[in-house]
N, C-alpha and C positions, 0 to 999 in steps of 0.2 A: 589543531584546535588551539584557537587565540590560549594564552594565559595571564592572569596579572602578573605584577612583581613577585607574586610569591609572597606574598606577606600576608593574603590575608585569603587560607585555605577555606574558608567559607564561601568566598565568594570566587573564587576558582572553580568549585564544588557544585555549586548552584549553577553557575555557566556552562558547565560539564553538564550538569543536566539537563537545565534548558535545548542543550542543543539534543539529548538526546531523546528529549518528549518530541524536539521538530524533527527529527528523522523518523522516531516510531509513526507522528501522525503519515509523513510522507508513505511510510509503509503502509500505513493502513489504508489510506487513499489507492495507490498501486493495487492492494490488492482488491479492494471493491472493486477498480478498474478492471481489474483481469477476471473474477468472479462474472460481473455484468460480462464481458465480452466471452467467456466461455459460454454461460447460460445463452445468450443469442445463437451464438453458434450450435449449440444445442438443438434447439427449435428449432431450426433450418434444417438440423438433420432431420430429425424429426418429423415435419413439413417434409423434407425430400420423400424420408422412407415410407409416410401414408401416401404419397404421390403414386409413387412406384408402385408399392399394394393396390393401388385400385385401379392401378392404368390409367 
């Protein structure tokens, strides 16, 4: 993680954070991603197992 000279912990602070609201968003993107893609896969099973059931 960049830092300044050091002289002015506020704004070191604030850049620490920033970067870490943009990794949380990243996480939270990843996970809707992986939420959506489980939930499809779901259905599919889903869809497969009434397939099977009815022949």
């Amino acid at each position: 993680m960049a830092s300044t000279s050091g002289s002015d912990p506020i704004a070191d602070m604030k850049a620490q954070m920033a970067e870490i609201r943009k990794q949380n968003t990243q996480d939270s993107i990843d996970t809707a991603w992986e939420t959506q893609k489980n939930q499809k896969q779901d259905k599919w099973a889903q869809a497969l197992a009434d397939a099977a059931r009815k022949g």
